[in-house]
PAZAPA-4460 file (N, C-alpha, C; in steps of 0.05 Angstrom, whole numbers, plus 32768, in hexadecimal, padded with zeros to 4 digits):
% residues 317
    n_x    n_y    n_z   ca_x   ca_y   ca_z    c_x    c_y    c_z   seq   type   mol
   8655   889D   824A   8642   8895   825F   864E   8881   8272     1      X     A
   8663   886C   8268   8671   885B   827E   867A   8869   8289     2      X     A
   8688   887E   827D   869A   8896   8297   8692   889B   82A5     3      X     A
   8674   88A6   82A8   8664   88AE   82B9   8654   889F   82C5     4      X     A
   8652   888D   82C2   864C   8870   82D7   8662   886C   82E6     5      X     A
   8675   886A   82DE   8690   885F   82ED   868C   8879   8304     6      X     A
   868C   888F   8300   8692   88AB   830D   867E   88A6   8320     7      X     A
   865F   889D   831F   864D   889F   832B   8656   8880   8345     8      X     A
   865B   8875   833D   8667   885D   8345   8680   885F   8361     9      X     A
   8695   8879   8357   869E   8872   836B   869E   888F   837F    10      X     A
   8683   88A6   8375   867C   88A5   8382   866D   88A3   83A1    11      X     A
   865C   888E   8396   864D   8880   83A8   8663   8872   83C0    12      X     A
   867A   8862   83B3   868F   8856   83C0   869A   8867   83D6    13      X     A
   869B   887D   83C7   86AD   888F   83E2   8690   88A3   83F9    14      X     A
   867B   88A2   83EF   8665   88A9   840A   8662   8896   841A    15      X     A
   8667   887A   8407   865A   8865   841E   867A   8865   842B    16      X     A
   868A   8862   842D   86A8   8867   843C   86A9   887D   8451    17      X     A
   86A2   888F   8444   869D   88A8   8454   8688   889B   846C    18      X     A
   8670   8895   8465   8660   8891   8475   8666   887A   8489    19      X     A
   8678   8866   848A   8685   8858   849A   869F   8861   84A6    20      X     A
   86B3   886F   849A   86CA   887F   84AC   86BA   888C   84BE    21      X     A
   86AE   88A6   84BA   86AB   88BB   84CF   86A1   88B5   84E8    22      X     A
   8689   889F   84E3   8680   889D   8501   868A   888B   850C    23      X     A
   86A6   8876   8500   86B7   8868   850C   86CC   887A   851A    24      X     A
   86CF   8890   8507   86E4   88A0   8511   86DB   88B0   8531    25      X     A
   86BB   88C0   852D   86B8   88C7   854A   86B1   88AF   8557    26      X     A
   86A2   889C   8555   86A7   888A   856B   86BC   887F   8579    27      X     A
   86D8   887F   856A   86EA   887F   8570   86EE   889A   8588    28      X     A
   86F7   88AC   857A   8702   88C1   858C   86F3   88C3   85A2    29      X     A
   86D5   88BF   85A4   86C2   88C0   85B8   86CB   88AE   85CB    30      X     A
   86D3   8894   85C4   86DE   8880   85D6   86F0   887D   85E2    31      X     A
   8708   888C   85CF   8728   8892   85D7   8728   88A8   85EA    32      X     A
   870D   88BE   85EA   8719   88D6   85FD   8702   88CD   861A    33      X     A
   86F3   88B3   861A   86E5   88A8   862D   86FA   8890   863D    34      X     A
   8709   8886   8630   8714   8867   8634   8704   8854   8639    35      X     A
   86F2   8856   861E   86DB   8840   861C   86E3   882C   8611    36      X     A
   86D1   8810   860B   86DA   87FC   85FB   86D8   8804   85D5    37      X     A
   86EA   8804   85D2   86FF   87ED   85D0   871D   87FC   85CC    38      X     A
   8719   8810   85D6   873E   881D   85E1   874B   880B   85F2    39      X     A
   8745   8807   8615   874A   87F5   8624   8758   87DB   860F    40      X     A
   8745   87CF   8604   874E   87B7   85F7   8768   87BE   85E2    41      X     A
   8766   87CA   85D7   8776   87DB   85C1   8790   87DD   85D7    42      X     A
   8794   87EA   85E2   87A4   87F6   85FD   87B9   87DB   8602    43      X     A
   87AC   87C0   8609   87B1   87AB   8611   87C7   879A   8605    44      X     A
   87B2   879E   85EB   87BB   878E   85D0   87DF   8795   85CE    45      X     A
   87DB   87B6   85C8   87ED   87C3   85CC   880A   87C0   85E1    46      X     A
   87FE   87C5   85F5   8815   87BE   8611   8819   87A4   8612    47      X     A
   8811   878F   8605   880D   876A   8600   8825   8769   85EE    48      X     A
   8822   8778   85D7   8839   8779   85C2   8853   878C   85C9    49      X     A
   8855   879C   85CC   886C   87A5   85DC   887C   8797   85F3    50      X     A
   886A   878E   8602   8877   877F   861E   8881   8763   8607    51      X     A
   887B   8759   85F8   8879   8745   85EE   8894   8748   85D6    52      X     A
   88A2   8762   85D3   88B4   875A   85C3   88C7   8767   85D1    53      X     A
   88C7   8770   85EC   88D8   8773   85F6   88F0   8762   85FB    54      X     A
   8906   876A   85FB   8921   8750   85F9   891A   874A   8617    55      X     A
   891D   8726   8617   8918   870F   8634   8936   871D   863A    56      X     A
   893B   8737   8645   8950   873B   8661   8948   8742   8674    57      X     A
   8934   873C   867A   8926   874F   8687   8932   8740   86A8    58      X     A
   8940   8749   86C1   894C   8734   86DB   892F   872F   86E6    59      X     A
   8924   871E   86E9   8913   8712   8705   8920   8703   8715    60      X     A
   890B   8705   872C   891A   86F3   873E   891E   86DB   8745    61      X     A
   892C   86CA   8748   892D   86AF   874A   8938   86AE   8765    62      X     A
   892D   8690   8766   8933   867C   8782   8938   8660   877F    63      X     A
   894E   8657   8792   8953   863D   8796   8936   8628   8799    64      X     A
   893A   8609   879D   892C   85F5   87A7   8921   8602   87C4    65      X     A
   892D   860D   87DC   8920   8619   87F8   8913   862A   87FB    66      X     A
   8915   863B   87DD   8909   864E   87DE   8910   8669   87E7    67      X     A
   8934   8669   87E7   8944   8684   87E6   8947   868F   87C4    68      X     A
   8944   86AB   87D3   8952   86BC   87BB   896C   86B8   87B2    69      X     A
   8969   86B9   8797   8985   86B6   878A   898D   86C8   8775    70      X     A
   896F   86D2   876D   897E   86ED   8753   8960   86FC   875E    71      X     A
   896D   8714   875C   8956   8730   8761   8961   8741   8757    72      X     A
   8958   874D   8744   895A   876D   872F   8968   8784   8743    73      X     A
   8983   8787   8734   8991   879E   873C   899B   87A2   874F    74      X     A
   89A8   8785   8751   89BB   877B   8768   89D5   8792   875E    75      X     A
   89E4   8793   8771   89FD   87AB   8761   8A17   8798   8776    76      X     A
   8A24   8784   8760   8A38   8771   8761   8A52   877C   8767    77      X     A
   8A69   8780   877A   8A77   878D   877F   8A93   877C   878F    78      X     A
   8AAC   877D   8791   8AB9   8773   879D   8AB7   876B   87B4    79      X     A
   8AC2   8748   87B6   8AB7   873E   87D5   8AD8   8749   87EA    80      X     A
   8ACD   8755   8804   8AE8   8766   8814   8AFA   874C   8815    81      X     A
   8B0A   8758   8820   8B25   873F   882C   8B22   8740   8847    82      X     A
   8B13   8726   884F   8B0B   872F   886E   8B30   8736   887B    83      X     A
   8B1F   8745   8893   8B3D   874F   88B0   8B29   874B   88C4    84      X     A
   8B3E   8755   88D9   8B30   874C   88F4   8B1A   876A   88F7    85      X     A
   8B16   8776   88E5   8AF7   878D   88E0   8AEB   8782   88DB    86      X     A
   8AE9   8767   88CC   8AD7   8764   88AF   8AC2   874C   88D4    87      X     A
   8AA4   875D   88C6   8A96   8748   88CF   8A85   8733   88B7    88      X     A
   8A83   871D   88C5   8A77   870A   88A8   8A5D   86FC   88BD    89      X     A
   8A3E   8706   88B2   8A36   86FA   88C3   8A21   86EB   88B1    90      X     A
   8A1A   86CC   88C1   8A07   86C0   88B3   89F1   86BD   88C5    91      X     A
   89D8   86CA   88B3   89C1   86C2   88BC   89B0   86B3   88B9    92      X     A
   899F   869B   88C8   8996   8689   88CA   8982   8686   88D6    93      X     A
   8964   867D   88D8   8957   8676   88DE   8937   867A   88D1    94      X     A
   8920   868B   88D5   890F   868D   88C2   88FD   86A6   88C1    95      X     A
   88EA   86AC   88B5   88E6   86C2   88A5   88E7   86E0   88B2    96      X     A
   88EA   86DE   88C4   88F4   86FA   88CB   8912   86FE   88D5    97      X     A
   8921   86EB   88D1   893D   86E5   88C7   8944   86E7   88A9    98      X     A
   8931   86EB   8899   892B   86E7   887C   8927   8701   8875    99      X     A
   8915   8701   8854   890D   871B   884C   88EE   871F   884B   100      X     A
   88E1   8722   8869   88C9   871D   886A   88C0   8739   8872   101      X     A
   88D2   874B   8879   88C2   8764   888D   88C3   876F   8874   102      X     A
   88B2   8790   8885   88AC   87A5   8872   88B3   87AD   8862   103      X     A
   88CD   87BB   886F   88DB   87D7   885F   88F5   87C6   8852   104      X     A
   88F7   87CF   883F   8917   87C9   882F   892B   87D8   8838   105      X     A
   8944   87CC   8837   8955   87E0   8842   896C   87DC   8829   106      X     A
   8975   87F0   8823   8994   87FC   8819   89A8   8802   882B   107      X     A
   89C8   87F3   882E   89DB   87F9   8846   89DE   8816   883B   108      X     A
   89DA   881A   8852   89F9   883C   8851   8A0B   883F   8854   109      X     A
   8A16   8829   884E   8A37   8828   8844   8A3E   8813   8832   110      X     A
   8A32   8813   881B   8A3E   8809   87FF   8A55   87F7   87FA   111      X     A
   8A63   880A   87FE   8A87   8805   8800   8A86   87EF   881D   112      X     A
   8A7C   87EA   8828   8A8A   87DE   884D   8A6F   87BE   884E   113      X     A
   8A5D   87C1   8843   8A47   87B1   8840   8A37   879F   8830   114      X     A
   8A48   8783   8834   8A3E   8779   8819   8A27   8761   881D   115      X     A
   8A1D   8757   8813   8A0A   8740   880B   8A1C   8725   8802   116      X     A
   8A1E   8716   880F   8A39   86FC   87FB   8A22   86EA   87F8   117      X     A
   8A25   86E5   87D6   8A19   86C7   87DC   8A20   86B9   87BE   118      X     A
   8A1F   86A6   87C1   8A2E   8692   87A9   8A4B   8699   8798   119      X     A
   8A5A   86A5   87B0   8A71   86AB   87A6   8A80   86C7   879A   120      X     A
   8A63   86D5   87A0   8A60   86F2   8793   8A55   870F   87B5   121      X     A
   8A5F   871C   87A9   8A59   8733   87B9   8A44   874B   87AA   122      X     A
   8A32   874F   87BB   8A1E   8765   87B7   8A22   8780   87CA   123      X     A
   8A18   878C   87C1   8A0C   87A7   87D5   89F4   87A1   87E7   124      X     A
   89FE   879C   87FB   89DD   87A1   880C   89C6   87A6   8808   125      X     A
   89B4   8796   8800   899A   87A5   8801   898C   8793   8806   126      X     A
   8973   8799   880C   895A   878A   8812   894B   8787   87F0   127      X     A
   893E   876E   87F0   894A   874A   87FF   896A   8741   87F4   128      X     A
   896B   8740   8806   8982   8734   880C   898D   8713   87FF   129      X     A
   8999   8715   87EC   8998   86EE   87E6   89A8   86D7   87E9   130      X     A
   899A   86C3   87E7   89A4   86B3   8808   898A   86AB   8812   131      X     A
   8978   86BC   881E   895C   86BB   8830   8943   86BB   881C   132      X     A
   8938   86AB   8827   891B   86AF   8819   8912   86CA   881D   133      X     A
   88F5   86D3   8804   88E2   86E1   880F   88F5   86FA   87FC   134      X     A
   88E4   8711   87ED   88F0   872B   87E6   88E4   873C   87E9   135      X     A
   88DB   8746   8803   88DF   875A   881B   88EE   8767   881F   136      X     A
   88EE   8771   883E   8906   8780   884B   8910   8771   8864   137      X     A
   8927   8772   8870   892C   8768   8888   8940   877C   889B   138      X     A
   8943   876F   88AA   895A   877C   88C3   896E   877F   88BD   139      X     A
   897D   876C   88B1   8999   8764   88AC   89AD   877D   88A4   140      X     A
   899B   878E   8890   89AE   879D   8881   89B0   87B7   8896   141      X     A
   8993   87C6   88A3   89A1   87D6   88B6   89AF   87C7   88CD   142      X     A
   89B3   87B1   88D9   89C2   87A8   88EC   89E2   87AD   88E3   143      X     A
   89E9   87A5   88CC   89FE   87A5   88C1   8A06   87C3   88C4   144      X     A
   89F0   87D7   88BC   89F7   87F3   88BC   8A02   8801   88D7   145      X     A
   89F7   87FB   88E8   89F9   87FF   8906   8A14   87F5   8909   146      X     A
   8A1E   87DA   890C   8A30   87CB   8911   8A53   87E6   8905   147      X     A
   8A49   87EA   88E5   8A5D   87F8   88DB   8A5A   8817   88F2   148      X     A
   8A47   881E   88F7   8A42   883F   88FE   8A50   8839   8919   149      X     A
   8A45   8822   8930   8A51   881E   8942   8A74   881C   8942   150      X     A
   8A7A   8814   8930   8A9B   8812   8932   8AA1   8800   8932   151      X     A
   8A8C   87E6   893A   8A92   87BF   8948   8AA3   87BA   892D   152      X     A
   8A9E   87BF   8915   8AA9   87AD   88FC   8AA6   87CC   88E0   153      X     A
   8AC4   87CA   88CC   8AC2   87E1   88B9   8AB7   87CB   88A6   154      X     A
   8ABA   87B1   889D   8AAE   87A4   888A   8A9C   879A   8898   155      X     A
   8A83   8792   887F   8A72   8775   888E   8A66   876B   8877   156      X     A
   8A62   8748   8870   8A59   873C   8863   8A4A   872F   886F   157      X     A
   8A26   872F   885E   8A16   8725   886A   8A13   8708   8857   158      X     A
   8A09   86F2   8866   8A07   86DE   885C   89E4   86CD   8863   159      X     A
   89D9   86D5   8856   89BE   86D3   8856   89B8   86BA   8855   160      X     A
   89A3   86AC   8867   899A   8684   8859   8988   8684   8872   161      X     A
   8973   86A0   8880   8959   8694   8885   8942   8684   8878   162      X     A
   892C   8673   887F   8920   866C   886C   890A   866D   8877   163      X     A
   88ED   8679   886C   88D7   867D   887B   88C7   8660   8880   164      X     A
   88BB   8670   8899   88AF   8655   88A1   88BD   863D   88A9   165      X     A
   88D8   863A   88AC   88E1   8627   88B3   88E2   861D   88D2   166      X     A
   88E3   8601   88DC   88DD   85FB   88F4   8900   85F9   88F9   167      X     A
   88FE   85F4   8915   891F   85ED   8921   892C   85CD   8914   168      X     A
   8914   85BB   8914   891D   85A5   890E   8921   85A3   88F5   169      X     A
   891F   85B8   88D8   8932   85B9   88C7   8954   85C1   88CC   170      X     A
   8953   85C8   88DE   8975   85D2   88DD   8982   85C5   88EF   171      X     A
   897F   85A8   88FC   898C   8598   8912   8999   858A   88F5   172      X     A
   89AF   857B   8902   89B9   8566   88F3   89A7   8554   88DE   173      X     A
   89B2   8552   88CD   89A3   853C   88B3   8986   854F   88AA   174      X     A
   8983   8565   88AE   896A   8574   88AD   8976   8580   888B   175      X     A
   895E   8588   8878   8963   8594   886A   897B   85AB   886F   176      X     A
   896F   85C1   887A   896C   85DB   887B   899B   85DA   888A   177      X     A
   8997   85C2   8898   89AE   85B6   88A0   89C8   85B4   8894   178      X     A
   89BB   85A1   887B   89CD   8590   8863   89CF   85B6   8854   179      X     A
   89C0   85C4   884C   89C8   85D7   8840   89DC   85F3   8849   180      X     A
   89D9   85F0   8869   89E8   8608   8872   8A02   85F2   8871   181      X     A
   8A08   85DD   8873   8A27   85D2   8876   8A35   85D0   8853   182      X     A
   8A20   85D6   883F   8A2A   85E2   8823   8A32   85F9   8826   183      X     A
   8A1E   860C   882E   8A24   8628   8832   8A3F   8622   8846   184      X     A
   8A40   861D   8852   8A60   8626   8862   8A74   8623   8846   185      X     A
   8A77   860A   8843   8A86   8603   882C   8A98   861D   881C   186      X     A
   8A75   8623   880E   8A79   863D   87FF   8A89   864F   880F   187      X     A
   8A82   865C   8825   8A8B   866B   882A   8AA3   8670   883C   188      X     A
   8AA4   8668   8846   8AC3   865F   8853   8AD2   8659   8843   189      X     A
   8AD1   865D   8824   8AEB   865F   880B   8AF7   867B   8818   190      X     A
   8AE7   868F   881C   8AED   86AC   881C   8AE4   86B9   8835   191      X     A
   8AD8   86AA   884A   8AD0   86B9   8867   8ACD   86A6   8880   192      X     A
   8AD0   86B7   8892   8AD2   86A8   88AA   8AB9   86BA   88B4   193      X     A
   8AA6   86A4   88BE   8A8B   86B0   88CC   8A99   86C0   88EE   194      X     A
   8A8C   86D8   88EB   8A95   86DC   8904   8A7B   86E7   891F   195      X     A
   8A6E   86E2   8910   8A4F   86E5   891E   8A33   86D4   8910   196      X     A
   8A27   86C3   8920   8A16   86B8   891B   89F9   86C2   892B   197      X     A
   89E3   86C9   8915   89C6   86D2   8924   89B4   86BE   8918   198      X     A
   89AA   86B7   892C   8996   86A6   8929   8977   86AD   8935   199      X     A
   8961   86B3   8922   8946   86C5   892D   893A   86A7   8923   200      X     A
   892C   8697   8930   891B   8680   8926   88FF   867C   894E   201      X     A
   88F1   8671   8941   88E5   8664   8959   88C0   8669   894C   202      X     A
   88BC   8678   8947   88A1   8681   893E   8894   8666   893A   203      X     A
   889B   8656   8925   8893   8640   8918   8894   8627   8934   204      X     A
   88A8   8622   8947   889B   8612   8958   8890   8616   896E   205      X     A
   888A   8632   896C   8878   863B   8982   8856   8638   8984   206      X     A
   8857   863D   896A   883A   8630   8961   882A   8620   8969   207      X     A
   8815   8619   8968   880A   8606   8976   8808   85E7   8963   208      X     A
   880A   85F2   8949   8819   85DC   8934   882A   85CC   893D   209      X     A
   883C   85D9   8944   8858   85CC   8948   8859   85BF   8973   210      X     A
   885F   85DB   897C   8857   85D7   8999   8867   85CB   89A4   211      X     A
   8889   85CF   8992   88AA   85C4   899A   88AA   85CF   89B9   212      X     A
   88B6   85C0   89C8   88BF   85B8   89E5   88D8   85CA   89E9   213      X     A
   88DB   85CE   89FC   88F1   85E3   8A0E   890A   85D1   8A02   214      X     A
   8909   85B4   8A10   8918   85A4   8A10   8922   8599   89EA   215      X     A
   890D   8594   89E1   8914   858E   89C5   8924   85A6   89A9   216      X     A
   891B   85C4   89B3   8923   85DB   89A9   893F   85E4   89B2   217      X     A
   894E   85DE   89CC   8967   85D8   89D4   8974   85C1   89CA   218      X     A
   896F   85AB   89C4   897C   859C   89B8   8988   859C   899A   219      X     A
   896E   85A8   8994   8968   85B3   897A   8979   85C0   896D   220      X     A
   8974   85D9   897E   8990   85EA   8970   89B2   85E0   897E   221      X     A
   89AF   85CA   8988   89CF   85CC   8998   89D6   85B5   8984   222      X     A
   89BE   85A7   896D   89CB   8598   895E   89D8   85AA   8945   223      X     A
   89C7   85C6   8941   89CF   85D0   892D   89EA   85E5   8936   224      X     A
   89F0   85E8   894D   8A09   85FB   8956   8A21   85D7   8947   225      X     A
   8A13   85C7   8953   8A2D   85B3   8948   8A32   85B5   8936   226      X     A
   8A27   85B2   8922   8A25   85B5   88FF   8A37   85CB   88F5   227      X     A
   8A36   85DB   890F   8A3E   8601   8901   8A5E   85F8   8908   228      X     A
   8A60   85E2   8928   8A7F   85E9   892F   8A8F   85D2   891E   229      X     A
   8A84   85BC   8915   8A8C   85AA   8901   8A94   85B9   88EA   230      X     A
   8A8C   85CF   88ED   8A8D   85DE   88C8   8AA4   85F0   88D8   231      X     A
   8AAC   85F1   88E7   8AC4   8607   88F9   8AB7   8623   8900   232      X     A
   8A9C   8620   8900   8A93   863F   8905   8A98   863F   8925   233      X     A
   8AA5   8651   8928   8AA7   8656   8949   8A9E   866A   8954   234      X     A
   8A94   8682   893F   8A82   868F   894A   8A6A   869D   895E   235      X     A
   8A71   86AE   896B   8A5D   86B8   8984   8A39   86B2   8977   236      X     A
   8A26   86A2   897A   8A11   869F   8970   89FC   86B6   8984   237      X     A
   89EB   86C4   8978   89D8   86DC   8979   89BE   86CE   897C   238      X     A
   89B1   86D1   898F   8994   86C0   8990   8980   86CE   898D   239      X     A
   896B   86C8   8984   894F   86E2   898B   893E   86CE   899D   240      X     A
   892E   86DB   89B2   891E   86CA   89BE   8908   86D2   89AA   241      X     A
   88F8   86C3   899E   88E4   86C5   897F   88CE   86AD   8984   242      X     A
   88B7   86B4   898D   88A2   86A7   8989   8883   86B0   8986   243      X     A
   8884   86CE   8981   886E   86DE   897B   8862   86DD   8957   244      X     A
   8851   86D2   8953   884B   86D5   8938   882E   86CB   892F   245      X     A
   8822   86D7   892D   8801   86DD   892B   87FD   86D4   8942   246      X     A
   8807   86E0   895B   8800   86D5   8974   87E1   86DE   8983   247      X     A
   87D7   86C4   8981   87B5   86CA   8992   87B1   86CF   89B2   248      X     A
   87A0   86CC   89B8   8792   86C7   89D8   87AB   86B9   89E7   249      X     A
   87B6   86A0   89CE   87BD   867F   89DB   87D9   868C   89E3   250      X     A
   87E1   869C   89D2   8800   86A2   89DA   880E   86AC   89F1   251      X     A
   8822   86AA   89FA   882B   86AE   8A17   8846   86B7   8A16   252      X     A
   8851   86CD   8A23   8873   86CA   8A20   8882   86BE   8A2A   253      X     A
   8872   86AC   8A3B   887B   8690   8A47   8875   8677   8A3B   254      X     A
   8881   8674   8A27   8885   8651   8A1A   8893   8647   8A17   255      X     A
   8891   862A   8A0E   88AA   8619   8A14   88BB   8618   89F6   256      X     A
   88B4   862D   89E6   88CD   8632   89D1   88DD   8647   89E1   257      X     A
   88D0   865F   89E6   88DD   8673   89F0   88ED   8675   8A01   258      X     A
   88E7   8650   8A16   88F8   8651   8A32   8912   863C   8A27   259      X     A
   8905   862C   8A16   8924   8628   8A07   8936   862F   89FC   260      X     A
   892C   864C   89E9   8945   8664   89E0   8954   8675   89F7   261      X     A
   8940   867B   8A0B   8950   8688   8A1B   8969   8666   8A2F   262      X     A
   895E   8651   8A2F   896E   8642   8A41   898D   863F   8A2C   263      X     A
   898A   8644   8A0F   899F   8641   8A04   89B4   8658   8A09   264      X     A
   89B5   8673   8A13   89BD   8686   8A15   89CF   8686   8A2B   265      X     A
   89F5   867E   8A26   89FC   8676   8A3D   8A10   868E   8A46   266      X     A
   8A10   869D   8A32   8A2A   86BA   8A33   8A40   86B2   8A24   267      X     A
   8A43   869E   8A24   8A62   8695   8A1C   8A5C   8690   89FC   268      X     A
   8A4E   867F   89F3   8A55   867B   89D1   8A36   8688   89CB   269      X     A
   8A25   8683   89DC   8A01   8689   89CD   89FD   869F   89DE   270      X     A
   89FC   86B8   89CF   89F1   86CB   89DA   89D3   86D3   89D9   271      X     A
   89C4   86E8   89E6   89AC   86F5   89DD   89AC   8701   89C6   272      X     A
   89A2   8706   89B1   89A4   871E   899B   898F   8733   89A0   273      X     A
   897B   8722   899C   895B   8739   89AC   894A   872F   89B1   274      X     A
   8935   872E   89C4   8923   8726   89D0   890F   872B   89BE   275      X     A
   8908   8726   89A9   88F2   8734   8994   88D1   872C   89A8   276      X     A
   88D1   871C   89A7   88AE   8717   89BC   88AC   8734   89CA   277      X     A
   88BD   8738   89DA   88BD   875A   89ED   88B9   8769   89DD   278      X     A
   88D4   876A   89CF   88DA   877F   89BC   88CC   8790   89A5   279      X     A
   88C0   8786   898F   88B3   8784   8980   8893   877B   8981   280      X     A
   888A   878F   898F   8869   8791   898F   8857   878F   8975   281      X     A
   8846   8788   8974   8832   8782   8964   8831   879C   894F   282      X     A
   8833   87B1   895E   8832   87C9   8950   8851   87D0   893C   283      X     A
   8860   87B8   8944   887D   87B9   892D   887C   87A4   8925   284      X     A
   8865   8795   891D   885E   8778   8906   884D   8787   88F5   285      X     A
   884D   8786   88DA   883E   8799   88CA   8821   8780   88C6   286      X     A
   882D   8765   88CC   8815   8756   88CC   880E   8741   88E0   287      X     A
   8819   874D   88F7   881D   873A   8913   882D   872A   8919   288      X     A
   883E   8726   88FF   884C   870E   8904   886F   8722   88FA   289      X     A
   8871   8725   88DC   8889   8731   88D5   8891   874E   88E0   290      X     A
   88AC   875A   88D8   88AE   876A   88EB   88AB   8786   88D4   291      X     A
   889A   8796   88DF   8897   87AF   88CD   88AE   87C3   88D7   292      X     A
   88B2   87E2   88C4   88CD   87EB   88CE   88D9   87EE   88E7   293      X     A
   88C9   87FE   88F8   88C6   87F8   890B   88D7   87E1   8921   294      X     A
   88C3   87D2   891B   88D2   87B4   8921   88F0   87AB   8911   295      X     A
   88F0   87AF   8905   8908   87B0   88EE   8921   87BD   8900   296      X     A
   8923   87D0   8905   8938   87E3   8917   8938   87E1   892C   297      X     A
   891F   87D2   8942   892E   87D2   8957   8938   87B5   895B   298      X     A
   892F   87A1   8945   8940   8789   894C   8963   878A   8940   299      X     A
   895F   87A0   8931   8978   87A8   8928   8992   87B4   8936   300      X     A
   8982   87C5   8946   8993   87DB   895B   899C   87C2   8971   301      X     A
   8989   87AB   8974   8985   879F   8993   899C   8789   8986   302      X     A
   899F   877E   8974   89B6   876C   896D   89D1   8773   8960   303      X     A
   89D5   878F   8959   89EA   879E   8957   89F7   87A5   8976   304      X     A
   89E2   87AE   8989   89EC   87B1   899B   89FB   8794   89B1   305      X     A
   89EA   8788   89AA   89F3   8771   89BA   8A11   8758   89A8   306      X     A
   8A1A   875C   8991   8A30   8751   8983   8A47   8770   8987   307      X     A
   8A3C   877B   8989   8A52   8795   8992   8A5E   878F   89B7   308      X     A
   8A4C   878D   89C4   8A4E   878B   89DF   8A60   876E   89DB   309      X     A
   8A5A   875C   89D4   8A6D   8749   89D5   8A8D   8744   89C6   310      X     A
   8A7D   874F   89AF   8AA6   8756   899F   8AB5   8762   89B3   311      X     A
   8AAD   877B   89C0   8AB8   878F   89CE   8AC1   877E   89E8   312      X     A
   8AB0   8768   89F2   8ABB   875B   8A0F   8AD3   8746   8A03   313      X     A
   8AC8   8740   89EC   8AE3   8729   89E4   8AFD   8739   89EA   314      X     A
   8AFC   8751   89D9   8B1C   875C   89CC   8B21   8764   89E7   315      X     A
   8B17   876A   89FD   8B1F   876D   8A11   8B2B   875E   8A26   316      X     A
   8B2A   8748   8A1B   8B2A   8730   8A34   8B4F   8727   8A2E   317      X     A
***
């Protein structure tokens, strides 16, 4: 009779089991083939623990104190050239559409001829570029492409250190932005001689924030050309006339930033690079202000063309 108590006993154990699996079991499947609660959560838990024992190699990106890039995933590190009188080395300077603020990313189309230098190392071209704030796309890398397709230069190293948002009176003498490009020379002049300088800046004192003077924006930059020739850069400098950026009602292509970039433009050491205000219509700012692809290529084509036009008058002279 204990036998058969016990029997009856577990029984009971396994209906009442039964009777709690099965309709756990279809409520389950009902939920799993709905993506009801509590799959979602389940799901989470899941991808929480996996991401979570994944090995920390994972590259992110990092940036300096200014707020440039300095590591970005799937940089592809490669021998820095031995500059010749092909090799162009150019440094770019000024702010975010000098930077990596526009649209489209770009990859050079020439690998081998096109590098990225920065902290002593050579990259492959690509957008963002590091050196510059912002991980975007910019100009730089098709300009470079053009430059090689044109014939002006078979190498080129770009040397990136726009910084967004920055005004002119960071980059005069004793200015931050100042004290750091006369490091950067340092660096780089171990292994290159700049042989073109572009400078896209003005947006920021065109503003009504700022509302820098013809007169003070010429001084401005003729403190930072000193800085460049103290460091031995002797370089042909590339200007953009640049003061379009969420431009309202108030804006004019007549201001007194704009009439200062153009008064700097003498033929001889400060050239034009591109007139971006003309150039680059609203309809090639993907947000009125940065430059979408569009905009991207023709400030590209317009400053390729114009450091070609002048290499070409040098070697001739």
């Amino acid at each position: 009779m204990k036998v058969r108590k016990n029997q009856v006993e577990l029984f009971k154990a396994i209906a009442i089991g039964l009777a709690l699996i099965v309709p756990a079991y279809l409520f389950g499947a009902f939920n799993y083939s709905h993506n009801l609660w509590p799959i979602e959560l389940l799901r989470q838990i899941k991808d929480f623990r996996v991401a979570d024992a994944t090995p920390k190699t994972v590259q992110l990106s990092q940036f300096d104190s200014l707020g440039r890039l300095t590591l970005y995933p799937e940089k592809i590190q490669v021998g820095c050239p031995v500059q010749t009188k092909d090799t162009g080395v150019l440094l770019i300077i000024g702010q975010s559409n000098a930077a990596n603020h526009a649209q489209r990313k770009f990859t050079t189309q020439y690998p081998n001829n096109v590098v990225n230098y920065f902290e002593g190392q050579c990259y492959v071209a690509s957008s963002p570029l590091l050196g510059a704030t912002g991980q975007g796309g910019e100009f730089i890398t098709p300009l470079a492409d053009r430059l090689i397709a044109k014939g002006t230069y078979k190498n080129i190293v770009i040397i990136a250190a726009a910084v967004t948002g920055s005004p002119i009176s960071r980059w005069v003498r004793h200015g931050d932005l100042n004290e750091s490009l006369i490091a950067l020379m340092k660096d780089v002049q171990k292994k290159f001689r700049i042989t073109d300088v572009i400078w896209h800046q003005g947006e920021t004192d065109a503003s009504t924030r700022m509302s820098t003077t013809a007169k003070v924006y010429v001084s401005s930059f003729h403190s930072l050309v000193g800085t460049l020739t103290e460091r031995k850069v002797r370089a042909p400098i590339f200007v953009s006339i640049a003061t379009r950026c969420n431009a309202g009602d108030n804006w004019s292509e007549v201001n007194p930033v704009g009439i200062g970039q153009r008064m700097l433009i003498d033929n001889e050491k400060i050239f034009l690079g591109a007139d971006t205000d003309k150039l680059v219509e609203l309809t090639d700012r993907y947000d009125s202000c940065h430059f979408s692809e569009s905009g991207q290529m023709k400030v590209a084509e317009a400053f390729a063309d114009s450091i070609s036009a002048v290499k070409k008058h040098r070697s001739e002279q």
